[in-house]
N, C-alpha and C positions, 0 to 999 in steps of 0.2 A: 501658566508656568507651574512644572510640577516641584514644591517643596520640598526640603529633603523630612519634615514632616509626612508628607503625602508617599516619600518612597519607603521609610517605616511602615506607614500602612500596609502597605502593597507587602513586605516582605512578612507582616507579623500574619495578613490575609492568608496567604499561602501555605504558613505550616501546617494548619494540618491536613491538609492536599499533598502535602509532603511526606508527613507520616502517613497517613492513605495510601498512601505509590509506593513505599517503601519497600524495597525487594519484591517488586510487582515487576512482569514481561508487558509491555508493549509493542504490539507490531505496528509499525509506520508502512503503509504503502505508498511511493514518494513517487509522483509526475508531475506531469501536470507544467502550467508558468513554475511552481514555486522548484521544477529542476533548471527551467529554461532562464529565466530571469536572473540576472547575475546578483542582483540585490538581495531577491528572495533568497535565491540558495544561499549566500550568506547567512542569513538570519536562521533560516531551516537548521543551519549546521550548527550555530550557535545554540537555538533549543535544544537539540538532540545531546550535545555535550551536557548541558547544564542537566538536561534530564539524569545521566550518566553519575554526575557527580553528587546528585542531591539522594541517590540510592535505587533507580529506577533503572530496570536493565533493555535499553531499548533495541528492536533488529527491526534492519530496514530490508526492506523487499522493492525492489525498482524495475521498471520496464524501459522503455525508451522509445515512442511508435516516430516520432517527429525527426529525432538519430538518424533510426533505422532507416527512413525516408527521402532523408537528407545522402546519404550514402548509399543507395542506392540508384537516388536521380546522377549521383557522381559518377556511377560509373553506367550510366545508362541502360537500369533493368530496370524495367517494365514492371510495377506492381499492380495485381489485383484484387479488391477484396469480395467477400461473398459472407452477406451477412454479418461483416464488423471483422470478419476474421483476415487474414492478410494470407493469403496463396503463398505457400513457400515452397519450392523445388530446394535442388541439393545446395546453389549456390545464393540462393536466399537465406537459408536459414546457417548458412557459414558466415555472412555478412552480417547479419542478426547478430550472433554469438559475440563476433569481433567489436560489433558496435558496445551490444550489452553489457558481456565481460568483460572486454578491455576496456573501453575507454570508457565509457559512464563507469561504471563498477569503481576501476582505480579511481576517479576522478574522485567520489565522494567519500571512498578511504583518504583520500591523502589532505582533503580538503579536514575531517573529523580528528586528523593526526596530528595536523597543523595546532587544533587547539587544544591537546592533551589527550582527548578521547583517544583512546585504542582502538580501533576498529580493522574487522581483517574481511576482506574482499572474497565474495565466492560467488562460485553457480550452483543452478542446483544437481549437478552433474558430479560435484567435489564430493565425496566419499559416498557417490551414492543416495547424496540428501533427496534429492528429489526427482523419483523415477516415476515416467509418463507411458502410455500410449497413446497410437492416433488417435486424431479426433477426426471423424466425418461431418459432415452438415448433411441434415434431413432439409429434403426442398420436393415439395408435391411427390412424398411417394419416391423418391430417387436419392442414393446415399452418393454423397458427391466428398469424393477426394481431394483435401486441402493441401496436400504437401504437408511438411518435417510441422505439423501446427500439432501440440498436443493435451491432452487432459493429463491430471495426475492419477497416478495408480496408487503410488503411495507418500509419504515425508516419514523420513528416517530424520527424529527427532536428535541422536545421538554427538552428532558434530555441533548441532547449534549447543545444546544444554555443554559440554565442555567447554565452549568458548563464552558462555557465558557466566561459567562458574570461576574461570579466572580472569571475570572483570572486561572481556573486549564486549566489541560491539559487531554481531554479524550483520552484515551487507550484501545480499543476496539477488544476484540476478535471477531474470525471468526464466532460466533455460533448465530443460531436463533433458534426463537421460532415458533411452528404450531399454527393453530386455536385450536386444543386441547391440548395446552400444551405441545407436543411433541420437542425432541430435534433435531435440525437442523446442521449437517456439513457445511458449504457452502466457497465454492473458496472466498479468500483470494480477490486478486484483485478485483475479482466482488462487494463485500461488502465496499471498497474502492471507488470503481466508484461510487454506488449507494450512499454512504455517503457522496460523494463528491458532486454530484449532488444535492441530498435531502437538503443539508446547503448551497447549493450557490457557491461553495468552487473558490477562485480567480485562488489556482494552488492545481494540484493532481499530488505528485510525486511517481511515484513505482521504488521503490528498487528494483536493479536486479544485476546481478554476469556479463553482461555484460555493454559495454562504450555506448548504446542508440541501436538505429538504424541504419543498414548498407546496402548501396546497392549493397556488396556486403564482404559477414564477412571474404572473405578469406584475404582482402584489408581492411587494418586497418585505411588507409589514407582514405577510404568511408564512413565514418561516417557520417550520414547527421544531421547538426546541428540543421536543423529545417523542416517542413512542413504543408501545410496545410490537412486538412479534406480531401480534392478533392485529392491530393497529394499522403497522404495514401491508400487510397481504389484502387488509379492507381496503386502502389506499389504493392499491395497486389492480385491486378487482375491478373496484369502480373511476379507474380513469384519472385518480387525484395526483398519484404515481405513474408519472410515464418516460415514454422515448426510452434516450438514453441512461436514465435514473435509473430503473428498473432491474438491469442486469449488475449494477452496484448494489443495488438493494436487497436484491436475490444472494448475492456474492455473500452479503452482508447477514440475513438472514440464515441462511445456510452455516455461515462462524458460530452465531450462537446455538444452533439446535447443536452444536458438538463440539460445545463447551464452553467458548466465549461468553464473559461475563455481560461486555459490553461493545459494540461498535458506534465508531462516530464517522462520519462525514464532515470534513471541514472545507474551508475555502484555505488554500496553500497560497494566496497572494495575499492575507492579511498577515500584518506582519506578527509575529509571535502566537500565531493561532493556535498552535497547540500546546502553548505555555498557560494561553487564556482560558483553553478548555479543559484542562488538568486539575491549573492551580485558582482559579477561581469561582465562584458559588453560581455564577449569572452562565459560562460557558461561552460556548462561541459556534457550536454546528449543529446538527440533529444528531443526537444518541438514539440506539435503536436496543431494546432489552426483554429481557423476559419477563415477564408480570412473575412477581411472585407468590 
């Protein structure tokens, strides 16, 4: 049973994790259980606030592939994917949008509103934030056509830094805009990184259904609490980094060569993961940094 003794601790622990973050950006990239799980997102919504008010300006960046999945078997279209990426024709990527921005989107404004946080809902299609081009997949030699799926071209910094100079909390879906107007898919993480990067951001954390990095996942005792830059790509050369880790790692690596101070990988089903990875000295995922 914890004391109120022992919750002194914990709060006197804290500050200066607190003064540390103080007028610091953090970008949260938020899936995973800790969107799906009704408890989790709970909790999620609660750190994010408390971050808010302790002087920490956080923006969440969200995807939704499990939504978008679920609404589409709805209405009976047929998805493909090719290499992790999801085939989107013109009415793919309107169902996307609708999943993304309406209703995930509003969902986690209203839910951050609910406990004070201000938070205001966007794409990145909203003043231009975030414009893409196609993306192709290279496969033996042959450039193969994904549909409305895209990369970024650029992040126009200018909307987020106003909305976070009067105190809200941007919430950003996964979607971009083309030079003509077109609607853009784009990975979740990637739109993270690059937002992460484009504002300077001190730490980029992405939510994941796993405890970090491991060198080896079948050993749960491998967890590596930290690495550098050099560290990871050795990881990743020789096979300690794999599957699907790899293209978050990449994601990851990529934030800090342009500018990111720091990224973490957490596990988004532990509860308060990123309170415990903030505010206190022990952590709780893999931080990945630059030797200095």
């Amino acid at each position: 049973m914890i004391t109120n003794h022992d919750k002194a601790h914990i709060l006197v622990e804290a500050l200066p994790f607190i003064r540390k973050y103080a007028n610091k950006t953090v970008v949260i990239k938020y899936g995973g259980a800790a969107m799906v799980d009704e408890k989790v997102r709970d909790e999620f919504m609660k750190d994010v606030a408390l971050m808010k008010y302790v002087g920490i300006h956080p923006i969440i960046i969200h995807g939704g592939g499990p939504e978008i999945n679920s609404m589409l078997k709805r209405v009976n279209k047929e998805t493909q994917f090719i290499e992790g990426n999801r085939v989107s024709d013109a009415e793919t990527v309107e169902i996307a949008e609708m999943v993304l921005s309406a209703k995930i989107n509003k969902s986690i404004v209203a839910d951050l509103n609910k406990l004070g946080a201000k938070a205001v809902g966007l794409s990145g299609k909203d003043g231009g934030m975030i414009t893409a081009r196609k993306k192709f997949i290279e496969k033996a030699g042959e450039k193969i056509d994904i549909g409305f799926v895209g990369e970024i071209a650029d992040v126009n910094r200018e909307l987020i830094d106003i909305l976070v100079s009067q105190d809200y909390i941007p919430v950003i879906s996964s979607i971009g805009i083309g030079s003509e107007g077109e609607t853009f898919n784009i990975n979740a993480d990637y739109v993270a990184g690059e937002v992460a990067a484009a504002v300077g951001a001190h730490r980029l954390i992405f939510l994941t259904d796993v405890n970090g990095v491991y060198k080896d996942f079948e050993d749960k005792d491998s967890l590596i609490a930290d690495m550098t830059v050099e560290t990871a790509r050795e990881y990743i050369a020789n096979g300690i980094i794999s599957g699907g880790m790899i293209p978050k790692v990449n994601t990851c690596l990529e934030a800090i060569e342009r500018g990111v101070h720091h990224v973490i990988i957490l596990n988004g089903q532990i509860k308060h993961s990123i309170l415990l990875e903030l505010f206190t000295e022990e952590g709780c995922g893999t931080m990945i940094y630059h030797e200095a």
